[in-house]
C-alpha positions as CSV (number, residue, x, y, z in Angstrom):
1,X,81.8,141.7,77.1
2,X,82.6,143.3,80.2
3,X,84.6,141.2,83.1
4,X,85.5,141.6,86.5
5,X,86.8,139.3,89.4
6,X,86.6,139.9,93.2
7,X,88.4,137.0,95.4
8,X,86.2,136.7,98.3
9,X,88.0,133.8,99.9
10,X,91.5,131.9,99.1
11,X,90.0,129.9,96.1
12,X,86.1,131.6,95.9
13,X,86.3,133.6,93.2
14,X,82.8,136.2,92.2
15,X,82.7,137.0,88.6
16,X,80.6,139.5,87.2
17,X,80.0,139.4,83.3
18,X,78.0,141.7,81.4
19,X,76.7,140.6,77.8
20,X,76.0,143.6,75.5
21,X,72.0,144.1,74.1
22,X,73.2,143.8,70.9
23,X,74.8,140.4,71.4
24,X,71.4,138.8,73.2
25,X,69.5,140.1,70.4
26,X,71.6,139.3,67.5
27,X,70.8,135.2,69.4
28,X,67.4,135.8,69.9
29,X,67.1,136.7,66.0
30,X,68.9,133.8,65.0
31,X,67.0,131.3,66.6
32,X,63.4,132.9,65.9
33,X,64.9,132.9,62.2
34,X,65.6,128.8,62.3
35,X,62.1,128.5,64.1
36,X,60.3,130.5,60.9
37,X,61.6,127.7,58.8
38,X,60.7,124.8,60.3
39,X,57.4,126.2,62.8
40,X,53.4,124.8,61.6
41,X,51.4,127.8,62.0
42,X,47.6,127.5,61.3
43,X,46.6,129.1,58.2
44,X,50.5,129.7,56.6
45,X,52.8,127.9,54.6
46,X,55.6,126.4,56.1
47,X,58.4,129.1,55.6
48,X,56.2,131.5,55.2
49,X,55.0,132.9,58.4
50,X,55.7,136.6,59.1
51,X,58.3,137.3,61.8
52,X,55.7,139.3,63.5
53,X,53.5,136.2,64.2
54,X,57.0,134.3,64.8
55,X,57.8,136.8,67.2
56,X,54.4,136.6,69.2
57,X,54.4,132.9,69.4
58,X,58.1,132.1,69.8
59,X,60.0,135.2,70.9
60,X,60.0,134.3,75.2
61,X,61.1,130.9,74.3
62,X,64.1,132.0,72.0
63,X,65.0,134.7,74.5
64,X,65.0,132.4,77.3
65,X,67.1,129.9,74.8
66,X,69.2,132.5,74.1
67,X,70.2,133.6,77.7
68,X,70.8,130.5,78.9
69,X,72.9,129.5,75.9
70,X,75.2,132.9,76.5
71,X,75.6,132.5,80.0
72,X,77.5,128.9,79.1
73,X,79.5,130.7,76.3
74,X,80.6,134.5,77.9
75,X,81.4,132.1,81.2
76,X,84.1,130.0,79.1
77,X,85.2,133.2,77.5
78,X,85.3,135.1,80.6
79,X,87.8,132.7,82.4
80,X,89.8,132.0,79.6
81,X,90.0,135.9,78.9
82,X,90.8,136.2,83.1
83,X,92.9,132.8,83.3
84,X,91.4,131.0,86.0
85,X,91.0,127.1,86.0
86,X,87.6,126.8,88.2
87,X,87.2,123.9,90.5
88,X,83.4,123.3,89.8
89,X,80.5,124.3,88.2
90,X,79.4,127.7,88.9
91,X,76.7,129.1,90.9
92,X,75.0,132.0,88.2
93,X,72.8,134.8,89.2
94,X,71.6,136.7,86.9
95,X,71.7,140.7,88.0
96,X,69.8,142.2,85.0
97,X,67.6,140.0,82.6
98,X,65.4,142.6,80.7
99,X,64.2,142.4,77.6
100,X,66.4,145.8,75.8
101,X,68.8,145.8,78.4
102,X,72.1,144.3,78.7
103,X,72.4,140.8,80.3
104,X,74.7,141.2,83.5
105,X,75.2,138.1,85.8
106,X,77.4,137.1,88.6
107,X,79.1,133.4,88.4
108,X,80.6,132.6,91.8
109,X,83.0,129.2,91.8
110,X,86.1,127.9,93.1
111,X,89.5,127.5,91.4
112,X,91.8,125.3,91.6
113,X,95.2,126.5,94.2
114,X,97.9,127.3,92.6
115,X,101.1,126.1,94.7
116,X,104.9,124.8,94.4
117,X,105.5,121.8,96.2
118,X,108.2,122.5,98.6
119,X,110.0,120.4,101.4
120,X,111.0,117.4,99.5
121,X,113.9,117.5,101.6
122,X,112.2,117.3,105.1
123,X,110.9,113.8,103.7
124,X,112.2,110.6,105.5
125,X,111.5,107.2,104.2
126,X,112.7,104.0,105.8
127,X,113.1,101.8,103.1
128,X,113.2,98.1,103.8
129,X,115.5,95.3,102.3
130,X,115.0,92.0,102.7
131,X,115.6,88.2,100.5
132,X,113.2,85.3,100.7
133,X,115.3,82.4,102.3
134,X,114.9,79.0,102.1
135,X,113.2,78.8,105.4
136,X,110.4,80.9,104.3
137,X,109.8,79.3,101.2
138,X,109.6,75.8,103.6
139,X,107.0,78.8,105.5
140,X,105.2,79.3,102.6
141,X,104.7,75.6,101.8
142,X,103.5,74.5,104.9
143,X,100.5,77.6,104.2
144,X,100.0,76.3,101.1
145,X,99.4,72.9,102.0
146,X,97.2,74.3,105.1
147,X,95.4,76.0,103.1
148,X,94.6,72.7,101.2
149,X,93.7,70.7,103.8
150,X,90.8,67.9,103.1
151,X,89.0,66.7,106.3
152,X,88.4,63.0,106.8
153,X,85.9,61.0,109.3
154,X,87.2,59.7,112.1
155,X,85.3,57.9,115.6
156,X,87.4,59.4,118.2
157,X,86.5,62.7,120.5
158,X,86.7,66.0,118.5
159,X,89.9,67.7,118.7
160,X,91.2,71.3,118.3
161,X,91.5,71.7,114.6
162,X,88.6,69.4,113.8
163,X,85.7,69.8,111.5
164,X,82.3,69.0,112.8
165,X,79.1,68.9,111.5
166,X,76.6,70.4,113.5
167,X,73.2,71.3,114.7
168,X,72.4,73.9,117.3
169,X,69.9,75.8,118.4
170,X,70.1,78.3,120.5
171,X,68.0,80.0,123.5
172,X,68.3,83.5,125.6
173,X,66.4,83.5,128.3
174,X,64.4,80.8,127.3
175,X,63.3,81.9,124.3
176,X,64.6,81.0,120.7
177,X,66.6,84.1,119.1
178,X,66.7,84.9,115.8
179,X,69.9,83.6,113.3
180,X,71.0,81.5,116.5
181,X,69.2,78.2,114.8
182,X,71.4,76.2,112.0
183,X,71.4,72.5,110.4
184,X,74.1,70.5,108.7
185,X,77.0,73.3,109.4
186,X,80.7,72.7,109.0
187,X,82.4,74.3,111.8
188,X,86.1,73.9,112.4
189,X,87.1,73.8,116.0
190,X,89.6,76.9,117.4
191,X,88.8,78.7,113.9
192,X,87.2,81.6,115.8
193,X,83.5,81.5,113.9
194,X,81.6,81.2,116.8
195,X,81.2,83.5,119.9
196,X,83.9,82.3,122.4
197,X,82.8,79.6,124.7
198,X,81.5,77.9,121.8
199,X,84.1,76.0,120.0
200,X,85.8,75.2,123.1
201,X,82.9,73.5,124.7
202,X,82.8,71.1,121.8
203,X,86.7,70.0,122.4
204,X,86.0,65.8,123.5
205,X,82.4,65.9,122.0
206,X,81.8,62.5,119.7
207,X,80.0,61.8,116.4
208,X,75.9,61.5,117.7
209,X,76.5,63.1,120.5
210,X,74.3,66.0,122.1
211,X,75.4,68.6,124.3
212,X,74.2,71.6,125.7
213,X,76.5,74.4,125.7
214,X,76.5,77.8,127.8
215,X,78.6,80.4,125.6
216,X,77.9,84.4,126.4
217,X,77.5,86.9,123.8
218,X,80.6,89.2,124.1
219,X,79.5,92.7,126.0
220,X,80.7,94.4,122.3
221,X,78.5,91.5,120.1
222,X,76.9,93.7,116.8
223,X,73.5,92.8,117.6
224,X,72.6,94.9,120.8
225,X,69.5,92.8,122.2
226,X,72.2,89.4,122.4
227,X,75.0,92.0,123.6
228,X,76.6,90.4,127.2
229,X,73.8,88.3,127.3
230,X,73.9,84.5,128.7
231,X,73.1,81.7,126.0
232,X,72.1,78.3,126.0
233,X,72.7,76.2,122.6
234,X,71.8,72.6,122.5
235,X,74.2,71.0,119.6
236,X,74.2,67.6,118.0
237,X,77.5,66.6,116.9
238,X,76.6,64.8,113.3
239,X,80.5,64.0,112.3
240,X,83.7,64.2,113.4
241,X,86.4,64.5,110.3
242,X,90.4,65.2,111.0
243,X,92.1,67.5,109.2
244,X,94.7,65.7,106.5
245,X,97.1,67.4,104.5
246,X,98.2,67.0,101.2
247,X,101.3,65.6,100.0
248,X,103.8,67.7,98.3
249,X,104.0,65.7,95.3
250,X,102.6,66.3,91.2
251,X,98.6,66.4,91.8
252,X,99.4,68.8,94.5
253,X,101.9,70.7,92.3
254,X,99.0,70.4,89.3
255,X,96.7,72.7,91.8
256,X,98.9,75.8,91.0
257,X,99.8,74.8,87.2
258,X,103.1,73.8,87.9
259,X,103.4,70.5,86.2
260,X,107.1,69.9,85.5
261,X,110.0,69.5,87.8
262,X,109.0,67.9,90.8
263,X,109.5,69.3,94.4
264,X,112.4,71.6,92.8
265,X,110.2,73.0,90.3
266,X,107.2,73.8,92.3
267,X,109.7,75.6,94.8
268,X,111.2,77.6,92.8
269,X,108.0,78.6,91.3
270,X,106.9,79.8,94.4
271,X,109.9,81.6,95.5
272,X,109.3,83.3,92.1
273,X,106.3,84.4,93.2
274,X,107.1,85.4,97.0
275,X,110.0,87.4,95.3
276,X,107.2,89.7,93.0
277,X,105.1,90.1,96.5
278,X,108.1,90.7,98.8
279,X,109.3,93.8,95.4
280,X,106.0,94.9,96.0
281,X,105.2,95.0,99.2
282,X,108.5,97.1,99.8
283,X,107.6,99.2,96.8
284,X,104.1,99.8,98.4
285,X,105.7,100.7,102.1
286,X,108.2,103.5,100.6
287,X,105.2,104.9,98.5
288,X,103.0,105.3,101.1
289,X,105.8,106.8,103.4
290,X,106.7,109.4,100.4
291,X,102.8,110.2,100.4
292,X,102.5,110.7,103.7
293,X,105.4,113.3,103.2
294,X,104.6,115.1,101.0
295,X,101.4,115.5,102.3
296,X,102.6,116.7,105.6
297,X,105.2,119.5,103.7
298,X,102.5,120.5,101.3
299,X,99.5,121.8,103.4
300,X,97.0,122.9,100.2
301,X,94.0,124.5,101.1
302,X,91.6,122.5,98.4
303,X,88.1,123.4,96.9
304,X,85.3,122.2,98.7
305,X,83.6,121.0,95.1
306,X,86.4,118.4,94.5
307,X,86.3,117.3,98.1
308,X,82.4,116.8,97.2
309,X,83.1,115.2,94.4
310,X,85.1,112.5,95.7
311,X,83.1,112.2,98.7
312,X,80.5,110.9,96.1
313,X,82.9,108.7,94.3
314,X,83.6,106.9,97.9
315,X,80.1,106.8,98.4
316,X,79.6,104.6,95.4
317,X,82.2,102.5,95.9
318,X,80.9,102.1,99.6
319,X,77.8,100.8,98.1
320,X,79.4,98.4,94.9
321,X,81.3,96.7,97.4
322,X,79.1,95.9,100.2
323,X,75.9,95.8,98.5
324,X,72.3,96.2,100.2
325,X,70.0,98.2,99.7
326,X,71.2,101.3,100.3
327,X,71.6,104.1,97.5
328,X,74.5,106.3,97.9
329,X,73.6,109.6,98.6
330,X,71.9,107.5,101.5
331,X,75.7,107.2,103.4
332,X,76.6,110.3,105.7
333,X,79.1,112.4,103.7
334,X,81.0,112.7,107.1
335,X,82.4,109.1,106.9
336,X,84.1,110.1,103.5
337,X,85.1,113.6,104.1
338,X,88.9,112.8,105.5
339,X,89.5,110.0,103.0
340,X,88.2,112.4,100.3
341,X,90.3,115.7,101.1
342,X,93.6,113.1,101.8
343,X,92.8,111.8,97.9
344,X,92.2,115.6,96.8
345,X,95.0,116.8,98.3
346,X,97.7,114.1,97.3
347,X,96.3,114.6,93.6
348,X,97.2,117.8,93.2
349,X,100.3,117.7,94.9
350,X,101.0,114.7,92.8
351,X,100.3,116.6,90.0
352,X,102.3,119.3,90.7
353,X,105.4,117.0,91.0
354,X,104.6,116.0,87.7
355,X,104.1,119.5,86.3
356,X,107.4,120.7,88.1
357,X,109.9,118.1,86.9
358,X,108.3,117.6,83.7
359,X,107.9,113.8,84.2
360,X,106.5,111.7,81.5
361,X,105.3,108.4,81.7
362,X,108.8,106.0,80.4
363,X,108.3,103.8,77.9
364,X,110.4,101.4,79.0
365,X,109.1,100.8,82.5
366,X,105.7,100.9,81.1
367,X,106.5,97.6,79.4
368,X,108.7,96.5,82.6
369,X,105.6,96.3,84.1
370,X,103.3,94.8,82.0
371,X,105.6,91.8,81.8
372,X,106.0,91.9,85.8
373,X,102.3,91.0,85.7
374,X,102.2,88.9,82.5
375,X,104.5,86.8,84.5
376,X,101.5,85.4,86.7
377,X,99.8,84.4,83.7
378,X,100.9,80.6,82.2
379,X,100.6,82.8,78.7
380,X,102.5,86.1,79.8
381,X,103.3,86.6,76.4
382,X,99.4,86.9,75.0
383,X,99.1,88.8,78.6
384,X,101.4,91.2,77.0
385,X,99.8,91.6,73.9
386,X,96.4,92.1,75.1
387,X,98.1,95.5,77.4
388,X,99.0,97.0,74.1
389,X,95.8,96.8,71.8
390,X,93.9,98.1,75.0
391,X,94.7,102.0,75.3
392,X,92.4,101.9,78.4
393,X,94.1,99.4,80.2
394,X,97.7,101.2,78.8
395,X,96.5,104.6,80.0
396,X,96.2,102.5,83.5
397,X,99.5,101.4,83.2
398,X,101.4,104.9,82.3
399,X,99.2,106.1,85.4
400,X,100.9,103.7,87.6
401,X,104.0,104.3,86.2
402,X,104.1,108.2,86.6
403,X,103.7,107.8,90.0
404,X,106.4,105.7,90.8
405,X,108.3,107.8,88.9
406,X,106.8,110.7,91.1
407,X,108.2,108.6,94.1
408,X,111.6,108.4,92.6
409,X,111.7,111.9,92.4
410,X,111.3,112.6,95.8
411,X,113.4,109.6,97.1
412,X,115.8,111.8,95.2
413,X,115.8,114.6,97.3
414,X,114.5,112.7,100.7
415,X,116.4,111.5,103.6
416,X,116.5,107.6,102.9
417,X,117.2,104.9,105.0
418,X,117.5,101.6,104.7
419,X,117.0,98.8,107.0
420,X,117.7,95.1,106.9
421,X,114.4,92.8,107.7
422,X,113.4,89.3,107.3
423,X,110.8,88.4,104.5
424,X,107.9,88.1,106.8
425,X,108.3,91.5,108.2
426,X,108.8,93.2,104.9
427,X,105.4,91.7,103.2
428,X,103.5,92.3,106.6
429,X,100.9,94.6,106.3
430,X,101.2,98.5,107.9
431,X,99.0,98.3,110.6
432,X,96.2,101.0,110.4
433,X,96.8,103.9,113.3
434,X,93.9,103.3,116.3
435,X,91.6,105.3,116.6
436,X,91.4,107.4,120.2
């Protein structure tokens, strides 16, 4: 087999390969020798057929077979004998494909970059620190409760903070609009559902009352025919019901399973709980900062095959999460094409870290963090065991726990500092950056 390589671009690599005669015969002979055992020819035996007659019926097909079949092998040997890790599937042309001549074809691919990641030390991270205090927990009881608030009936004017039971229907330019017509909906005043204008109008209304309303459609509204466009919606207020919430006592403490130790109890089980989000929402924050570092020090130049690849992957997910109608391949590939080469890129420089200071997932922390979950679970224990007779879900785990330990490697090296913040600003989310 005879090999040879030409870079024609950073990570393009053209391959030519050429398979000996004898080799693409010895193939084609096999396979028309398997056929003569098993093939039903007219006015023969089976088995007994004479390779001539074999050959005449069967011979292109073998050949064909044959050719495809070393082209897949002499590839795999070819790169292995060269040492190159391709990045994709190759693109094969055959140069010579005669019958008595030797088979010669070029495979043309992209490998994987070979790199060292460099500039760990150029990597700041502002790592926050911050305790839940008492007055957040009080915080985070008051949400809780909010959250559970029932809405009662009452005969006085609506109020901010209301629920009302309405029915509308509304007109633009006279004319009924599509999806601006409802029955029987529960709409809470100052929640923000409706276009502005809306709710606020309703502020005083009563229980039976009608009123006619003149809201407009905000100049940026999704649907482009309604967009800055006056309305008219004539409502009829069915009820009026006051928001009322709930007691901090046991049926309320029985909505989260806590179901022993009073007021004290059901704190300190939430504390418990604002403590595991407040570990990781710092966690997360450092992370993302060590990412974005070592993104910015390790400029890769990445194959265009993966970058594909996960394009498609993202296009999937697009679709599994927000349903419709649509099939993939129907979602421009330019919406994906940053998020994918960000993903491509930080998994191989990921990768690398791994590769360069030998990291291995650690056993211990592995079950650290199972247990961190289990935690949420009123069975953590069972949680626990149902981690370790899944390998999938284990796999999952050491995968999350490499890259932490990726993180702790270059926190390790990086210029860390750390700041004092309250609890609220440590588990508020990063904004995302605007777009211009």
């Amino acid at each position: 087999m005879q090999v040879s390589v030409e870079s024609t671009s950073a990570l393009e690599r053209r391959m030519t390969v050429g398979v000996s005669v004898e080799r693409i015969e010895t193939e084609v002979n096999k396979r028309l020798q398997q056929t003569a055992r098993r093939a039903k020819v007219p006015g023969f035996r089976p088995g007994k057929v004479p390779m001539s007659v074999i050959r005449q019926r069967y011979e292109d097909a073998a050949r064909q077979e044959a050719l495809g079949d070393l082209i897949q092998a002499t590839f795999y040997e070819a790169i292995v004998e060269q040492k190159l890790n391709p990045a994709g599937a190759p693109s094969v042309e055959p140069k010579t494909f005669e019958k008595g001549k030797d088979l010669e074809y070029v495979a043309t691919f992209e490998v994987f970059p070979e790199f060292t990641v460099a500039g760990l030390e150029s990597i700041s991270v502002e790592r926050l620190q911050a305790d839940v205090a008492a007055a957040d927990v009080d915080n985070m009881l008051d949400i809780l409760r909010k959250q559970n608030t029932r809405f009662e009936a009452v005969e006085r004017a609506a109020e901010n903070g209301d629920q009302l039971n309405i029915d509308f229907v509304g007109k633009v330019d006279g004319e009924v609009f599509a999806g601006g017509s409802a029955k029987g909906t529960q709409l809470v005043l100052g929640s923000g559902r409706m276009i502005p204008g809306f709710e606020e109008a309703l502020v005083g209304a009563k229980a039976g009352e009608e009123k006619v309303i003149n809201p407009t459609f905000p100049a940026d509204y999704q649907n482009l025919d309604l967009a800055g466009k006056a309305a008219e919606f004539t409502v009829t207020v069915n009820s009026v019901a006051a928001p009322q919430l709930p007691e901090l006592n046991d049926d309320f403490f029985a909505l989260f399973g806590v179901k022993e130790g009073g007021l004290e109890g059901f704190r300190a089980e939430v504390q418990k709980n604002m403590e595991r989000e407040l570990r990781q929402a710092i966690k997360s924050k450092v992370k993302n900062q060590v990412m974005d570092g070592l993104l910015a020090a390790n400029p890769v130049e990445v194959p265009k095959a993966l970058i594909s690849n996960e394009v498609n992957r993202l296009r999937v997910q697009a679709v599994q999460q927000f349903g419709g109608n649509l099939k993939a391949d129907q979602l421009p590939a330019e919406l994906f094409e940053e998020q994918a080469k960000r993903r491509v890129v930080l998994g191989l420089v990921v990768a690398e870290v791994v590769k360069q200071f030998d990291l291995k997932p650690d056993d211990a922390r592995v079950r650290s963090m199972i247990e961190e979950m289990a935690s949420a679970y009123q069975e953590p224990e069972q949680v626990v065991a149902w981690y370790y007779k899944n390998e999938q879900q284990m796999n999952e785990v050491r995968s999350v726990v490499l890259e932490e330990q990726v993180v702790d490697t270059v926190l390790q090296k990086a210029n860390v500092t750390d700041k004092a913040v309250s609890y609220e600003e440590a588990v508020k989310p990063v904004e995302a950056p605007q777009a211009a």
